[in-house]
N, C-alpha and C positions, 0 to 999 in steps of 0.2 A: 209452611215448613213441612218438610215431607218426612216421615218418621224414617230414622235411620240413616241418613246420612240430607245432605245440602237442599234448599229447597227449588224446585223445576222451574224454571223464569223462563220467561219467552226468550232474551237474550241468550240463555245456555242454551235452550233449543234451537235456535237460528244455529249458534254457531258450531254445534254438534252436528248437525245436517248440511250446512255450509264447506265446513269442513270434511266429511265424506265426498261429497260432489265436486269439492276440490282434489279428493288424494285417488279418488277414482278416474276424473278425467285425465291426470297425470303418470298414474301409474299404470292401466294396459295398455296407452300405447307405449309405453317401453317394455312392457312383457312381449311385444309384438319379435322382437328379435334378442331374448334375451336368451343367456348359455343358464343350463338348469340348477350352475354355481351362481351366477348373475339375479337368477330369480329367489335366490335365497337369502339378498338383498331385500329385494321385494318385500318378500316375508318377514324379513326381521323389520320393517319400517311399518306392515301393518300392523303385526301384531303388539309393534311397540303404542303405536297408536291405539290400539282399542285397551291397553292397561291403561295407559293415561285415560282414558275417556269412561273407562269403569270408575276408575277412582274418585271419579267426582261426580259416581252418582251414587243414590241413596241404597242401600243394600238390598233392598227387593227386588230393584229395577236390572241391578248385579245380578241378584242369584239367576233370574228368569232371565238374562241374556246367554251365560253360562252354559245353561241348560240346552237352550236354543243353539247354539255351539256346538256342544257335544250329540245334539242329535242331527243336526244339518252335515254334519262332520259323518254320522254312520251313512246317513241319504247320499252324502256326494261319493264314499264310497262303493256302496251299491249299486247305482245311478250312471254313474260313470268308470269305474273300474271290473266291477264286476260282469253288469248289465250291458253296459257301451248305447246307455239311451242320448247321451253324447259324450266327449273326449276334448281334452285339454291340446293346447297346440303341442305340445312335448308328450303327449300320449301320459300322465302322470295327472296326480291331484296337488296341485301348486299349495307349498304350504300357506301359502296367503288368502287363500280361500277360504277357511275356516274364521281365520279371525273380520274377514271380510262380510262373513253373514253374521258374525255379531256387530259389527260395525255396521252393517244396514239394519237391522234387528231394530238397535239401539237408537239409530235416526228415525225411523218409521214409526218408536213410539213415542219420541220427544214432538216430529212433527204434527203427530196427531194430538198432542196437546195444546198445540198451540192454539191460544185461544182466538183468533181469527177463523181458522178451521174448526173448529168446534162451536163457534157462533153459525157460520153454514154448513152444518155436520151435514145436515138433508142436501143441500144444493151440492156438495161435493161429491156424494154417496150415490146423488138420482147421476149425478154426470160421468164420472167414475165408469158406470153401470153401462150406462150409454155407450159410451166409449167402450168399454171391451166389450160388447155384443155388437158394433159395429166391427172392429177388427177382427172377431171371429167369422163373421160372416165374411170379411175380406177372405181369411185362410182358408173359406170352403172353396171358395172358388176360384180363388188368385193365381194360384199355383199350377205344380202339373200334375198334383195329387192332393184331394185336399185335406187339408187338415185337422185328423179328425181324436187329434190327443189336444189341439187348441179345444175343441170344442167342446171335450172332456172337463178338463180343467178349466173350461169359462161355466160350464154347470154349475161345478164345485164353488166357484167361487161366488157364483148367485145365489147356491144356497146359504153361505158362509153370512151375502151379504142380507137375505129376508130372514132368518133363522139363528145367526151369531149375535153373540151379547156385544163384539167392539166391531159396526161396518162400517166408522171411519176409520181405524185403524187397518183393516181390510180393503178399504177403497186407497187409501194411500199408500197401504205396503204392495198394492196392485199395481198402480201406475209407477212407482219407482222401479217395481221389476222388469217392465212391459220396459222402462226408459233404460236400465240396465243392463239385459237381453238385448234388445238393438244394439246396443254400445260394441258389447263384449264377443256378438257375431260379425258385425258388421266388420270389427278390426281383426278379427280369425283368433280370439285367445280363445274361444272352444264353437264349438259347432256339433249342432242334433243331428240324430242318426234319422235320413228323411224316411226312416220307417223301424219301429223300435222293433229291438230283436223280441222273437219270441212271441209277443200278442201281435205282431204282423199290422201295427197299426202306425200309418200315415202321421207325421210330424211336419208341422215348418219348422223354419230355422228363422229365430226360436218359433214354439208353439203359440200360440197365439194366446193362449189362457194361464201360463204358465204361473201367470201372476197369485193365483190361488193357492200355491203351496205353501207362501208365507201364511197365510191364515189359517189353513190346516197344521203349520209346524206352530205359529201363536198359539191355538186351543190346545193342541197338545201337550207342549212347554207349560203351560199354565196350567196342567192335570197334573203334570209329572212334579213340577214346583207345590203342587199345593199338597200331594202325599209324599214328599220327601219332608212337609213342615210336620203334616199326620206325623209321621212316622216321630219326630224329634220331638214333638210332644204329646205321642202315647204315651199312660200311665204306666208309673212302676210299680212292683211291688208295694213300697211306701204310699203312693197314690191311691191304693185300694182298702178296701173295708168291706172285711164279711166277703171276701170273693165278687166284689161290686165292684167295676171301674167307675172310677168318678165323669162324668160326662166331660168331653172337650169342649174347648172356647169354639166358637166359630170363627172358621179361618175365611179372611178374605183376600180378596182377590189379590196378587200380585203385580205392580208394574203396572196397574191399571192408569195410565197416563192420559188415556183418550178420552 
């Protein structure tokens, strides 16, 4: 039983991952020609879905998706509106976007629990690894420029994965992205700028490493959840004695599912 709310079963994680890779293959190609009223449709069907699919998890796994939410939410911002390191087919941040990275968020850590995958955390992790260091080396060369913000972010993500405390969580929030990305370019619901403004550096469509952001926005979310817990239980006045804080409990990890 998972403290806080229902406990994680392989079944609920089947079909929480199941269930994205079904509303995902359904739902861009109808953003493919949809009016920006049409797509807010769209939005109202993700984000109905990812309340439903909060709801039935245990409240840490909540808070830390949340989080991840509101921060993937200021990135797609910047990223895309600001930046223009790529663009939505309607030149806009489709409101289904956001609930859409908690909705992947939330699959990638239910997947990584599952205990199949965590019985070959190694053989997933060494293959994983394989795999996006061969695709990056396809972007160096494949293209008519190569790709050298894949290569960037296939660094990042190698280091994520010798040096992070979750690299099955990392190897799988990798290869969902890598399979997402394709998805989402191949059917034109956004497309990379083939060379991002301002650092003058070479992109594929997508980058080939891209997959690393999820695990830089994982360790972060998981910094920023674990001092927002600091935060709610620093001592008060009452808590103290003689001008002494009383020592806190040690806080653990959050969402830690993998």
């Amino acid at each position: 039983m998972t403290e806080g709310g229902p406990p994680l079963t392989t079944r609920g994680s089947l079909a929480i991952v199941g269930a994205f890779a079904s509303f995902v293959a359904l739902a861009l190609p109808l953003d493919r020609a949809t009016t920006p009223e049409q797509q807010l449709l769209l939005s109202f069907a993700a984000w109905t879905f990812l309340a439903i699919a909060l709801a039935l998890q245990p409240a840490a796994i909540r808070a830390q998706v949340l989080a991840l939410v509101a921060l993937a939410t200021v990135l797609e911002c910047v990223g895309s509106l600001l930046w223009g390191a790529y663009a939505y087919r309607l030149g806009n941040l489709p409101l289904y976007v956001p609930a859409g990275h908690g909705l992947f968020y939330l699959s990638a850590l239910r997947a990584a629990s599952l205990p199949f995958l965590a019985r070959h955390s190694r053989v997933v992790v060494v293959t994983v690894t394989m795999g996006a260091t061969a695709w990056m080396l396809r972007g160096l060369v494949a293209g008519p420029l190569p790709d050298l913000l894949g290569f960037v972010t296939w660094a990042i993500f190698v280091r994520f994965i010798v040096r992070g405390r979750y690299p099955l969580l990392y190897a799988v929030s990798f290869a969902m992205t890598t399979a997402l990305e394709l998805y989402g370019t191949a059917l034109g619901i956004w497309r990379w700028a083939p060379v991002l403004p301002g650092l003058m550096l070479p992109a594929g469509n997508p980058p080939t490493g891209i997959g690393a952001g999820y695990a830089a926005m994982d360790a972060l979310t998981r910094r920023l959840v674990a001092r927002a817990r600091a935060a709610r239980r620093a001592p008060t006045t009452a808590d103290t004695a003689d001008g002494v804080a009383r020592p806190l409990a040690s806080l653990q990890d959050s969402a830690a599912v993998d």
